[in-house]
N, C-alpha and C positions, 0 to 999 in steps of 0.2 A: 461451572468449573470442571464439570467430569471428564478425564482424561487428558488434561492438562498436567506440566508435571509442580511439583511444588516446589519451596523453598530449597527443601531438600535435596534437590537435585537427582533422586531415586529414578526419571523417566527425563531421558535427552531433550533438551530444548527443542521446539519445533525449529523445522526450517523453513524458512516462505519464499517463495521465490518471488522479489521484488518487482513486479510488472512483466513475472516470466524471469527468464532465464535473458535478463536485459543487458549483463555484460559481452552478450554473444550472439543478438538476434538484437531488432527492431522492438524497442517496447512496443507492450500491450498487441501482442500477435500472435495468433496460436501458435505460429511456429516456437514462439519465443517461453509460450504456456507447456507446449510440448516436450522443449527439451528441458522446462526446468524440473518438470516430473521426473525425466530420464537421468538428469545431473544429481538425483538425490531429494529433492523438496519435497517437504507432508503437503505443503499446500502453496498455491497459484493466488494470485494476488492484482485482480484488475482494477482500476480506478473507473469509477461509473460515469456519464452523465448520457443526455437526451437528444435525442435527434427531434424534428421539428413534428414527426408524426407520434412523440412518443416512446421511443423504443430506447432501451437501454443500453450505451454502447462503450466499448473500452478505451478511451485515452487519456493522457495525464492530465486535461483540461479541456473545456469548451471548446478554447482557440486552438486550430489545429492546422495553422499555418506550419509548427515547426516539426510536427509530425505525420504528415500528411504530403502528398504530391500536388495539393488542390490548386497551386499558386501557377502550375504551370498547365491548366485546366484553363484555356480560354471563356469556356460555356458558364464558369463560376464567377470572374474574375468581377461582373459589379455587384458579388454578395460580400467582398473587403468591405469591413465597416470597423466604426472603433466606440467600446462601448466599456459601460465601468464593471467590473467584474471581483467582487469580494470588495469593492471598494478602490480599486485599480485602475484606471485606466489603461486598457489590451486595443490594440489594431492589428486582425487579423483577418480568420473564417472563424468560422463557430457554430457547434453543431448545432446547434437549434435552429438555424438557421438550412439545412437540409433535411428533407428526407432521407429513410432508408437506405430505399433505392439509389439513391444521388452519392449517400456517403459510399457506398459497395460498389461506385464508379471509381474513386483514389482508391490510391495505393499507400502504406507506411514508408516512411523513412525516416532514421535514425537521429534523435532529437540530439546527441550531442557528440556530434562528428569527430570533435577534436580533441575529445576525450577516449572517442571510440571509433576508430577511422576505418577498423575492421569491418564493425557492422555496416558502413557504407554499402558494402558489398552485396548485402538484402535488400537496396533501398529500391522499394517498385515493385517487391515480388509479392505483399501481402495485402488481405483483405483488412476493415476495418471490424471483427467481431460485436456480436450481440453477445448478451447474457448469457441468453440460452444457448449462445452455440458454444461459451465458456464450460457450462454445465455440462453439457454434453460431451465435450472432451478430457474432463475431468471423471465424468463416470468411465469412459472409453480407456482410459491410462492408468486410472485404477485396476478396471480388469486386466491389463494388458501385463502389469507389474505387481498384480496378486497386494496391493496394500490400499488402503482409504487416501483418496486423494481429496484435501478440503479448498475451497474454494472460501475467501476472506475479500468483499470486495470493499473499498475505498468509494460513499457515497459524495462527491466533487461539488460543491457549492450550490448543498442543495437548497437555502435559502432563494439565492441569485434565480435558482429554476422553479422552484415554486411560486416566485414572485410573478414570473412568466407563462402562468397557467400550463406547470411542464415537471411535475413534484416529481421525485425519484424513489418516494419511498411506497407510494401506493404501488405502482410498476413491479418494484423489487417485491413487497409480498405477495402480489399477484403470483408471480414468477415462483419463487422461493415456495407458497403452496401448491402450486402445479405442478411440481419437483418434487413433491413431501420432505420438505428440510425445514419445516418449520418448527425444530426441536434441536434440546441441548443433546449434544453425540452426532448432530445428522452431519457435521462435517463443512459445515457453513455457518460465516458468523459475518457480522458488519461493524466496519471502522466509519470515524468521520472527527474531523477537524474542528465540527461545529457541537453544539449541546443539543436543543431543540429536538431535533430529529432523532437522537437518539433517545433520548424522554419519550418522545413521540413510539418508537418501537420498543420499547422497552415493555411500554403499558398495553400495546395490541399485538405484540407475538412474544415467540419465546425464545426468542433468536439469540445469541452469545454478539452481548456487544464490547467493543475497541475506542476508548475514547485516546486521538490522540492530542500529541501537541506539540508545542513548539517551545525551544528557548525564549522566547522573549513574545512579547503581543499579547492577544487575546483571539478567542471565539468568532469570527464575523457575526453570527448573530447574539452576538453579549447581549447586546440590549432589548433586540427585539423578543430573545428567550428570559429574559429577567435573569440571568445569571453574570453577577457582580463578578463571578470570577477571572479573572487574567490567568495565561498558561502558567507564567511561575506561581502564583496564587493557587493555583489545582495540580501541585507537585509537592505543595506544603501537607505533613503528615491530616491535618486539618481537611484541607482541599481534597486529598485523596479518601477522606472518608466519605465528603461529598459526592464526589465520583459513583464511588461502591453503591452509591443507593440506586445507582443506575445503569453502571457497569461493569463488567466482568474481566478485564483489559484496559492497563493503560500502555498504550503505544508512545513509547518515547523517543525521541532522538539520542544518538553516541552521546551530545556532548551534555543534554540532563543527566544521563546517569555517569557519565564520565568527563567529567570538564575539561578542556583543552586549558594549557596554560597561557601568557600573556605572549608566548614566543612562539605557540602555535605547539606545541610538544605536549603528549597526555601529562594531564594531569593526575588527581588521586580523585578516586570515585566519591560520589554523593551519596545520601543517605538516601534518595527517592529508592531505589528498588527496595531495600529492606522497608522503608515504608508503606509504599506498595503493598507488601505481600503482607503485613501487618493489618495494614485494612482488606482484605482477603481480596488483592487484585492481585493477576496476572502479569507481567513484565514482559513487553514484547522489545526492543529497539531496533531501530530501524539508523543509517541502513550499510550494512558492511560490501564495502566496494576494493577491488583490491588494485586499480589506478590511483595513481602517485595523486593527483591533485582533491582526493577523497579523504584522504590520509593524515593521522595527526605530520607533523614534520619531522619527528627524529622515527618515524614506520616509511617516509619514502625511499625509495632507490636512488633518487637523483633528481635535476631539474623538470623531470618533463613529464607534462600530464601524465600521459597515456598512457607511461611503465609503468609494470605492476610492482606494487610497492611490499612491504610485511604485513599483507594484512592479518596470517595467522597469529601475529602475536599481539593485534587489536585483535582477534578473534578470542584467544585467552582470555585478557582483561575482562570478556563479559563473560563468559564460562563463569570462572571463578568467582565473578559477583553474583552469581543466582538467575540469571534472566529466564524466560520460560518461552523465549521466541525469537526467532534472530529473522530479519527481512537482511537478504540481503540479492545481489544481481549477481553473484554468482554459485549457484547452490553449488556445484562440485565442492568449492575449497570451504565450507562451512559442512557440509553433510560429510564430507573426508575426513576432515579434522575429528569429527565425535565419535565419542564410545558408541557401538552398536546398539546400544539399547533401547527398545522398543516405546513406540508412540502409540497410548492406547488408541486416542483422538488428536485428527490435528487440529483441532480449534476446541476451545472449550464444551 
């Protein structure tokens, strides 16, 4: 928990920039990692999974039909297959299904156009990042702007990939010790949707882990980790002590810690962050977006997606209730909005 701020509010919330600086760039792109450094973010935020040789690579998902230019790639076109994923059925590409080499042929474009018609604009101009070359632009922008820049990556259905002789977490501490970040302070920490794995790192490194979750569902690997717990089950004061025996962060969505009403309009906050920090976790939420269709309904501008709505005053609401980490897609208006006050560490 060193360098984290606490209940108290004595040291400004972290800021993460949500797969980069994603309100203004192509997720998961360095360009997009780049400028969320320069927009104000302690810390960059890639989602992981595995290319076919192994390697660790940044997109919101396997399937990378909607982020990717692979579709108009003739030389790809009979690796389209449809396959069950978290329990899903997906018809896409999918990186396990390439190599390296093969994925650093596409290019990114903009997963959600019609939310974000601007970003269109990048669509083609980027590579698909490794880990390592995440890490390495994160020490580079640290130096560049004199402060710790932490890198917090999102481990993406690592079940699904283990199952597939293609695990993400031997890789990652591979990685993460050839880096020396395999310590609390070094500025890197690991989220995941799942339990298992993070059990699994908890007991062979020392890494600051992020359990997250969801409103409603469970774990994909509930069963196969023996953990009874459902997401609302592991937001109970109960469940969250469970948590603590494993992790350092609970990553929650707006509307756990802030519930939307039946109309769509904020509602009044929930007890999970003071319980939370009761059981000595951290409160991250994810994810503050400042397009109208992100938005409770009495924060938008008007009918249409893509105008920007009030997000500073959902930005408030979570101030004021104690969180100790804000994910959001556009660091300017969340690092703007705060007191100047210093981050000792941006990750636990």
């Amino acid at each position: 928990m060193s360098g984290l701020p606490g209940p108290a509010g004595s040291v400004r919330p972290v800021v993460i920039a949500h797969r980069g600086a994603s309100g203004y760039r192509p997720e998961h792109t360095l360009a997009s990692y780049r400028l969320g450094v320069a927009l104000g973010a302690d810390v960059i935020e890639p989602d992981l999974v595995s290319t076919a040789d192994g390697v660790l690579v940044a997109r919101h998902e396997n399937e990378i039909g909607a982020t990717t230019d692979v579709s108009h790639h003739p030389e790809f076109a009979g690796r389209r297959a449809t396959k069950c994923v978290d329990g899903r059925e997906v018809t896409g590409w999918f990186t396990e299904d390439f190599t390296l080499q093969e994925l650093k042929t596409l290019r990114a474009v903009e997963r959600i156009p019609r939310a974000r018609p601007g970003n269109t604009a990048y669509d083609g101009w980027y590579e698909v990042p490794t880990l390592d070359e995440i890490l390495e632009l994160a020490e580079l922008a640290g130096a560049q702007h004199g402060r710790p820049i932490g890198v917090m990556p999102e481990l993406k259905s690592s079940t699904y990939f283990r199952e597939r002789d293609l695990p993400l977490e031997e890789p990652l501490l591979r990685t993460v010790r050839e880096w020396g970040l395999d310590s609390v302070g070094s500025g890197f920490a690991v989220q995941s949707f799942e339990v298992a794995n993070l059990q699994r790192l908890a007991a062979e490194s020392r890494l600051p882990l992020v359990q997250l979750v969801e409103v409603r569902g469970a774990p994909y690997d509930r069963v196969r980790a023996g953990n009874t717990l459902t997401y609302p089950e592991m937001v109970t004061a109960a469940g969250l002590a469970r948590v603590a025996e494993y992790a350092d962060v609970l990553g929650a969505p707006k509307d756990v810690l802030v519930p939307r009403r039946p109309d769509g309009r904020l509602g009044q906050p929930s007890s999970v962050t003071a319980d939370a920090h009761a059981a000595g976790l951290a409160v991250f939420v994810w994810t503050l977006r400042r397009e109208n269709v992100f938005l409770p309904l009495d924060l938008r501008s008007g009918p249409l997606d893509a105008d920007a709505g009030d997000v500073r005053s959902e930005l408030e609401v979570f101030l004021r209730l104690g969180v100790d980490g804000i994910f959001t897609d556009h660091p300017d208006v969340v690092a703007g909005a705060l007191t100047p006050l210093p981050v000792t560490s941006p990750v636990p």
